[in-house]
N, C-alpha and C positions, 0 to 999 in steps of 0.2 A: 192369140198369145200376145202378150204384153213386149211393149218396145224393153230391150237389157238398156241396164244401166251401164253407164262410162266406163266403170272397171270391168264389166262382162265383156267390153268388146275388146280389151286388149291382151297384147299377147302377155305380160307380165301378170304374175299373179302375184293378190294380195298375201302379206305374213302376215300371220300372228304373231301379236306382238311377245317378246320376251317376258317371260314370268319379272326383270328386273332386267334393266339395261347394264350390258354388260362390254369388256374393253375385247377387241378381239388383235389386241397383239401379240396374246401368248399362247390364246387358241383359236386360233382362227375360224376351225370347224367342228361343228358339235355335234352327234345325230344319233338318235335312238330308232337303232335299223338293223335286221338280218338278228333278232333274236339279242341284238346288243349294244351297248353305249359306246361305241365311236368316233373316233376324230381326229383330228390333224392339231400337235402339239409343239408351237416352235421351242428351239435348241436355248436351255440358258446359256450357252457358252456359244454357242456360233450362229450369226444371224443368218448364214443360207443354208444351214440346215433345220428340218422340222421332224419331229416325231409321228408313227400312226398308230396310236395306241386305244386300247379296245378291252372290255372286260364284257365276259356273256353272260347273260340273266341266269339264274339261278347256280350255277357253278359258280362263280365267280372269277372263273380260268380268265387270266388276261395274258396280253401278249405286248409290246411297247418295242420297237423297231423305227428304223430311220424311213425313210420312202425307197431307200434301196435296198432294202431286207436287210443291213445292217443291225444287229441284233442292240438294246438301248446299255448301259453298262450299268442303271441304278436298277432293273430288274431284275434282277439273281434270289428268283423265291420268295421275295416279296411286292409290292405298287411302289412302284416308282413314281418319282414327282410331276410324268407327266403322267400316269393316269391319275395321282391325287388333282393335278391339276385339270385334267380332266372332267373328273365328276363336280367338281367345284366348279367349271363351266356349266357344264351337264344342269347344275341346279340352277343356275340364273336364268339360264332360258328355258329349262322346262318347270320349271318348279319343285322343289326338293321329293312332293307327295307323290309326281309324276313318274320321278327318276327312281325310287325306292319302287314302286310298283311295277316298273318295268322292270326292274333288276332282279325283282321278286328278297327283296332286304328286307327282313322284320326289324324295325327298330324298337320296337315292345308299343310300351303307350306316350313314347314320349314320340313330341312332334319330330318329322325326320328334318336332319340337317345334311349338309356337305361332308361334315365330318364324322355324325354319327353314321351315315350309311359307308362310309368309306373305312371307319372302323369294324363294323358290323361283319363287311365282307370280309376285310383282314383277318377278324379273329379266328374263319373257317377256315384259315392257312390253303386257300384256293391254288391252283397249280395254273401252273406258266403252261401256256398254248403258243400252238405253234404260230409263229406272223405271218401266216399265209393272209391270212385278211388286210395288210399293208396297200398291196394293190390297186384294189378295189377300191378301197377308202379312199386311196389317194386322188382317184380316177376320178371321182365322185366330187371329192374338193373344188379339182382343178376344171370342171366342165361347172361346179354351183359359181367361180369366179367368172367364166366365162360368164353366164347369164346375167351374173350384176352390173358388166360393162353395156349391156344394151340398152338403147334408151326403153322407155316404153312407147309402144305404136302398138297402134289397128291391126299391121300386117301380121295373120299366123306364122310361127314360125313351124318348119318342115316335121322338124322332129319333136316336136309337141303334138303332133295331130294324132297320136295314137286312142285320143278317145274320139268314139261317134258326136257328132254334134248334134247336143239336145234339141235347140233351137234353132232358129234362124232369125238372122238379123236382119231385121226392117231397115 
């Protein structure tokens, strides 16, 4: 077997890059996970609080709550501005073709945008889901922030080692 290259021996892994570099002060987290488009959306009105707002592929049932199950107050039956603001993240870093695909959004034959799949779903008058998924999302945030403080090093880290190791390092 061949000697790994420098990014193989460390413990940080490489991203892909964002379909378009994007600002992350108004969402900080973005993730197309658990069947759905989720993420952590901060408060226009108050800087220590954030949103965890979420819409599931092919229903379009979304849910938009505080981190403390706080229920959001522009949800009532229709997307609220954090998950418009959402899927408008959702499209810079995955890319708009990516994000419709996952959500399962016909946009007919026009190319998909932020707004055209944000409308799409709208039109199906999708129902409000419960915020049970607030948590989880949130968990997920706060350990992905965790990991960006580390530097990058050699040394595995403990709870990364869940997969077997293909190779060995020379």
């Amino acid at each position: 077997m061949g000697a790994l290259s420098d990014w193989e021996k460390r413990s940080a892994a490489r991203l892909v890059a964002p379909a378009r570099p994007r600002k992350l002060a108004k969402v900080p987290f973005v993730e197309l996970a658990d069947g759905r488009l989720q993420g952590v959306v901060s408060s226009g009105s108050d800087i220590e609080r954030v949103y965890v707002s979420s819409v599931e592929a092919g229903t379009y049932a979304f849910a938009c709550s505080t981190n403390n199950n706080r229920p959001c107050g522009g949800a009532r039956g229709s997307y609220c501005n954090h998950i418009r603001a959402l899927v408008g993240e959702a499209v810079l870093q995955y890319g708009a073709e990516r994000v419709a695909r996952w959500l399962r959004v016909d946009t007919g034959d026009e190319e998909p945008t932020a707004a055209g799949v944000t409308a799409a779903m709208a039109a199906t008058r999708p129902a409000q889901a419960e915020a049970k998924t607030a948590a989880p999302v949130f968990s997920r945030f706060l350990r992905h922030l965790a990991y960006l403080e580390l530097t990058p090093d050699t040394v595995p880290l403990p709870e990364m080692q869940w997969f077997p190791q293909a190779r060995a390092v020379a």
